[in-house]
N, C-alpha and C positions, 0 to 999 in steps of 0.2 A: 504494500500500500504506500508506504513512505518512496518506493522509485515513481510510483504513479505521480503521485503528488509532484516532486521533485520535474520530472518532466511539464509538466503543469506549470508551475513555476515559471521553469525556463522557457517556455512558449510564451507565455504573457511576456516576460521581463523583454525577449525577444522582440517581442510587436512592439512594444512599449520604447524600444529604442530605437525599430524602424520609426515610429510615429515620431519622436524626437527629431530624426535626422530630416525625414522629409520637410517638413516643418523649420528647421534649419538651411534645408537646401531649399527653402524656396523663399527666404527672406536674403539670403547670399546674393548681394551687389555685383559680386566679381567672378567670372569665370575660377581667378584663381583661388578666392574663398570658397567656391565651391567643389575647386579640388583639394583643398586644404581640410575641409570636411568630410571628404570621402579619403580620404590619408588615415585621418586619426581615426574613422570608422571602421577600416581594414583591419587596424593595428589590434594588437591582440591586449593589450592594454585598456583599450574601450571596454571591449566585452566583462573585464574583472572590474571596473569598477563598481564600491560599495555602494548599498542606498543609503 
């Protein structure tokens, strides 16, 4: 039950951080802030960030 969950989780936090980014990429001025966005999105560093 606890891995179901856990997946659960991670699907939300997931969406939740596409909604973030779109949301950011579509207030980006710049071409290159909005490759500057999708950089740090790639990065595996995003993803572990705490809430």
């Amino acid at each position: 039950m606890s891995h179901g969950m856990s997946g659960w989780r991670q699907r939300r936090r997931a969406a939740r951080s596409r909604r973030a980014l779109d949301q950011a990429m579509a207030t980006a001025n710049t071409p290159a802030m909005q490759q500057e966005l999708l950089t740090l999105a790639s990065s595996r560093q995003f993803m572990d960030l705490p809430r």
